[in-house]
C-alpha positions in Angstrom: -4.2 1.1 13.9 -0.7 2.0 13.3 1.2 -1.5 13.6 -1.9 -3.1 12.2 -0.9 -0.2 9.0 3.0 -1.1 9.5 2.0 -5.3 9.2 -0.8 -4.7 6.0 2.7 -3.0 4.4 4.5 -5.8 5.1 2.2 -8.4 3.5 1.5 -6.5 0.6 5.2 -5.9 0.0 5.5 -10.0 0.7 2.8 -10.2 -2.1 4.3 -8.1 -4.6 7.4 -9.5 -4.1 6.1 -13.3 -4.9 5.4 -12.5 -8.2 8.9 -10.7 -9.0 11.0 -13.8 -7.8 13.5 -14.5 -10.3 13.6 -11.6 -12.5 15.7 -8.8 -12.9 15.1 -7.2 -16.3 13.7 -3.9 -16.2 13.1 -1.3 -19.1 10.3 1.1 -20.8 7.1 0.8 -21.6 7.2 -1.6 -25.2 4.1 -1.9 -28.2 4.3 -5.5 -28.2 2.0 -6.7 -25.7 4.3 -8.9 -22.7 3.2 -12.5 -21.9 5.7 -12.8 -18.9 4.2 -11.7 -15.9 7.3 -11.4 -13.9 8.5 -9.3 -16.8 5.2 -7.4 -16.4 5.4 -6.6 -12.7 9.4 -5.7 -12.5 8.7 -3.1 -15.2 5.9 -1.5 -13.7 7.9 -1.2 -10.3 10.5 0.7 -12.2 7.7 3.3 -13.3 6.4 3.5 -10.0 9.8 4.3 -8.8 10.5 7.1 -11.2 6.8 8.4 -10.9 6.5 12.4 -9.1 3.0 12.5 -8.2 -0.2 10.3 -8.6 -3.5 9.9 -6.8 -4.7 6.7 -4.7 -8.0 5.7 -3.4 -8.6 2.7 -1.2 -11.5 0.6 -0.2 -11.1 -2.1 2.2 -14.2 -4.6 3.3 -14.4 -7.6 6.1 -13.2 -7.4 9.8 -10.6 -7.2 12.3 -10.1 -10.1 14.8 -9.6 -9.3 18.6 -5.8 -10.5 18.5 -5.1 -8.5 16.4 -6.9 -5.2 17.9 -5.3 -6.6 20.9 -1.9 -6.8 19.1 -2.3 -3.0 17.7 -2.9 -1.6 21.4 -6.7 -1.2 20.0 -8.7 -3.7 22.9 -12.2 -2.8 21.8 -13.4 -6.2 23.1 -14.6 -7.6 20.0 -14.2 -7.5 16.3 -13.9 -4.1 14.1 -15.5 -4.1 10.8 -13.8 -2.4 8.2 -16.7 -2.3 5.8 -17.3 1.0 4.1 -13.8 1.8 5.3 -12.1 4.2 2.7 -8.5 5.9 2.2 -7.7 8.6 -0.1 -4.6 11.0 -0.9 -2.1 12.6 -3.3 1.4 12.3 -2.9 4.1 14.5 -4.6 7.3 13.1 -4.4 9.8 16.0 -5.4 7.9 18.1 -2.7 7.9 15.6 0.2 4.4 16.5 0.1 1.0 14.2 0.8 -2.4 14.5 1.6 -4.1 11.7 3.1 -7.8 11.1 4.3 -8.8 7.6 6.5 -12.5 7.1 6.7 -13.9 4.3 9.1 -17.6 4.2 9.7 -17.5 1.5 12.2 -15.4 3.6 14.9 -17.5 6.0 15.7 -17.2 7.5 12.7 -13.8 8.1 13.0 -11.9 10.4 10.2 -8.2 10.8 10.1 -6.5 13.6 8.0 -2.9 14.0 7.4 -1.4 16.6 5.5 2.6 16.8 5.0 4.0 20.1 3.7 6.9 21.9 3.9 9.0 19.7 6.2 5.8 19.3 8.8 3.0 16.8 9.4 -0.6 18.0 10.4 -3.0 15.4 11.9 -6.6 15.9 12.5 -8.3 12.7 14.3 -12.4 13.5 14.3 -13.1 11.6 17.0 -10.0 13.4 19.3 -10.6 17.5 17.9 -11.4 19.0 14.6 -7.9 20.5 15.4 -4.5 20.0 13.4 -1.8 18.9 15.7 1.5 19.9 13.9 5.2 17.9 14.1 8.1 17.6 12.2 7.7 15.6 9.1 9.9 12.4 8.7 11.4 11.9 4.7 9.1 9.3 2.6 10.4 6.1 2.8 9.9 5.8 -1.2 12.7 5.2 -3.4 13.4 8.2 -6.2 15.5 9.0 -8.9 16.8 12.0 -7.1 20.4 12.0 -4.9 18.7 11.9 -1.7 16.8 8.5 -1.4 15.8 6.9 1.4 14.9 3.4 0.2 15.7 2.1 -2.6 12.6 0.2 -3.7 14.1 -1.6 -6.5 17.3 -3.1 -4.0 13.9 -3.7 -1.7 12.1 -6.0 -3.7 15.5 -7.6 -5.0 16.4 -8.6 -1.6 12.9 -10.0 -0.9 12.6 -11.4 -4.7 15.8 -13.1 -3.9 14.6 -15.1 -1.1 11.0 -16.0 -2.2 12.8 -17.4 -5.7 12.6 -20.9 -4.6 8.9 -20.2 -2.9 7.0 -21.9 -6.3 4.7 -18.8 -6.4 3.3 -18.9 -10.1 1.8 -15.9 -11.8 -1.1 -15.8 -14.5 -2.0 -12.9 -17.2 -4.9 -13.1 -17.5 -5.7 -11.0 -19.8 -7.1 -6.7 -19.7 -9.8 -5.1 -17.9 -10.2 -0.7 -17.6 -8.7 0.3 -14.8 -10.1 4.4 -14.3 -11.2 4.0 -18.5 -7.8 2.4 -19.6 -7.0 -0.6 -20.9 -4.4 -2.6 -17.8 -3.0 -6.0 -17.5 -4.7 -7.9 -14.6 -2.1 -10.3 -13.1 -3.4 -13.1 -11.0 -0.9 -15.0 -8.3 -1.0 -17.9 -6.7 0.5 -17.3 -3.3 2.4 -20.2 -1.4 0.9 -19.7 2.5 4.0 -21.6 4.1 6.5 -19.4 2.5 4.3 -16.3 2.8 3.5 -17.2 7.0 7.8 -17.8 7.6 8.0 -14.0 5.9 5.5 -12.7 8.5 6.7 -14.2 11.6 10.2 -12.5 10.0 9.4 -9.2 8.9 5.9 -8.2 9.9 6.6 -6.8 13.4 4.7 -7.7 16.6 1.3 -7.3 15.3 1.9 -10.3 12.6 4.6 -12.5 14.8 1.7 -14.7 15.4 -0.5 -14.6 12.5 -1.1 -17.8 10.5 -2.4 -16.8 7.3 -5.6 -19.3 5.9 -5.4 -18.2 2.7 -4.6 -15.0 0.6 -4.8 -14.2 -2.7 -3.1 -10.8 -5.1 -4.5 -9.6 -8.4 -2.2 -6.9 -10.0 -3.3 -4.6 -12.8 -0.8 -2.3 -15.3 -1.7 0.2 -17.5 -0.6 -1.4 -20.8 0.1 2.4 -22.5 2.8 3.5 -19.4 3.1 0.2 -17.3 2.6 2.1 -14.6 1.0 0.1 -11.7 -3.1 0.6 -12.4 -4.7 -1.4 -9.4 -4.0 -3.6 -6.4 -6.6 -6.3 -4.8 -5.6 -8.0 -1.6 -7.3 -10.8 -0.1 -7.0 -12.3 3.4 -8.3 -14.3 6.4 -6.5 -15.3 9.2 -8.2 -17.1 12.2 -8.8 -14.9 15.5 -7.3 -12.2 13.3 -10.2 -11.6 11.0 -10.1 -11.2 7.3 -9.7 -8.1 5.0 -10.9 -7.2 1.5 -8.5 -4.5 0.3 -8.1 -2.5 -3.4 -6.0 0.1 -4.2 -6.3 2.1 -7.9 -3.3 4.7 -8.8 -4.1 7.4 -11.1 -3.4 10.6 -12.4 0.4 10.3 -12.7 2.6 12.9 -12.9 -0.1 15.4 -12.4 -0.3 18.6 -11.2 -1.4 18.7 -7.3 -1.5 21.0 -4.7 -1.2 20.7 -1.0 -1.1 23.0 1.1 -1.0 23.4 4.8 -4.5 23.7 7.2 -5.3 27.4 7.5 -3.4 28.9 11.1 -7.0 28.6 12.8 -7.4 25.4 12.6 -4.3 24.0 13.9 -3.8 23.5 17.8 -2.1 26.3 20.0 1.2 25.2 20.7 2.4 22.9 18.0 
C-alpha cells in the first residue's frame, strides 16, 4: 500500500495544483466574499502552511485494480475493495508529532496505527501483532513557518502551478455548503486528463508510470471565516487500475492535541 499511498499523493498534489495555475497572490483571510477561485485556493494554501495542528478524517469508496496491487508489491490475485475504508489522525506540527489510524475491512480486517512522538515512529499492523514496532522518525515533509523546513509547499505548488499554466484547467465557485457546521467555499474543477496523465507518467513513481487516467474530477471546500482548507473530494477510474472515491475534511485547527507514545508493554522487545 505504500507506493499505492506515495502515487494517491501525487495526483492529489497534480489536482490541487490545476486549480492554482497562474496565480501568485496570497494574503489573509478578507470580509468580502472572493469570486476568483484561483485566488480562493492560493490563499487557503498559505493557511494551511502556517497552520500547527488540525484533525483529518478520510473515507475512501470503490476498488483497486490488479495492476496496480501488482504495481504496489500487493499480488492478491484480484481486485481490493476499498469500501468502508477509513483514515483518521492529528498532526502537530511544532512537535513533529502525529497520530494516524488506517482502517480497511476488506483485508482481513486489517488496522494500521502509527504514532510519531518524540523523534520515533510506532507501528502496530493488526493483521502482523497487536505489538508496536518502534524506529526512528523521519522530519514531516510539510512546509512551516519555522527555520527548519523541509519543503516548502508554497515553492512546491509554484513549480507545479508553473507548468500546468498552459494546461486550460478551469475552476468553478460554486457557491457554500457546511463543512463540520461552517459555512466553506466548494470549488469545482475541471481537470484536463492529457495534461494530468503526462504529470503521472513524470512524477507519480512506478506505481502510476503506467496509469492512464479515464476520468477524474476535484471539489475543494474553504472555510469562508479562516480560508483554511475545509474539505477535499477526489474522484478516479483508471482501467485495470480500478477506481477510487476519496474525501478528506480538516478540522479543529490550531487545537490543543496530545499524543503520546504506546505504553512500554505494548511495544516489541527489541526496538
Amino acid at each position: 500500500m505504500t507506493r499505492f499511498s506515495k502515487s494517491a499523493t501525487v495526483l492529489c498534489a497534480v489536482l490541487v495544483a490545476l486549480v492554482a495555475g497562474g496565480c501568485g497572490k496570497s494574503g489573509a483571510p478578507t470580509a468580502s466574499p472572493i469570486t476568483d477561485p484561483s485566488t480562493l485556493m492560493t490563499q487557503s494554501l498559505v493557511t494551511l502552511q502556517s497552520a500547527r495542528t488540525v484533525h483529518f478524517d478520510a473515507t475512501m469508496q470503490g476498488s483497486l485494480g490488479p495492476s496496480l496491487l501488482k504495481a504496489a508489491g500487493l499480488g492478491l490475485g484480484g481486485s481490493l475493495k476499498l469500501d468502508g475504508a477509513t483514515i483518521d489522525g492529528d498532526i502537530d506540527v511544532p512537535r513533529q508529532a502525529a497520530h494516524v489510524h488506517l482502517s480497511v475491512p476488506s483485508i482481513f480486517g486489517l488496522s494500521v496505527d502509527n504514532i510519531q512522538v518524540d523523534g520515533y515512529l510506532y507501528t502496530m499492523n493488526s493483521v502482523q501483532s497487536d505489538m508496536y514496532s518502534k524506529s526512528k522518525a523521519q522530519p514531516f515533509p510539510i512546509g512551516t513557518n519555522g527555520p527548519s523546513t523541509s519543503f516548502d509547499l508554497s515553492k512546491t505548488l509554484g513549480n507545479l502551478k508553473d507548468s500546468l499554466s498552459s494546461s486550460g484547467a478551469t475552476a468553478t465557485i460554486k457557491g457554500f455548503e457546511k463543512v463540520d457546521g461552517r459555512d466553506a467555499y466548494r470549488v469545482a474543477l475541471d481537470l484536463p486528463l492529457s495534461k494530468l496523465n503526462d504529470l503521472l507518467a513524470t512524477q507519480g513513481g512506478s506505481a502510476a508510470a503506467n496509469m492512464t487516467v479515464d476520468s477524474a474530477s476535484l471539489d475543494y471546500w474553504v472555510y469562508s471565516d479562516t480560508l483554511q482548507p475545509a474539505k477535499v473530494e477526489i474522484k478516479g477510474s483508471a482501467a485495470d487500475f480500478g477506481k477510487i472515491d476519496m474525501t478528506i475534511t480538516l478540522t479543529k485547527y490550531n487545537q490543543k492535541i496530545t499524543i503520546t507514545a504506546p505504553p512500554a508493554d505494548k511495544i516489541q522487545d527489541g526496538s
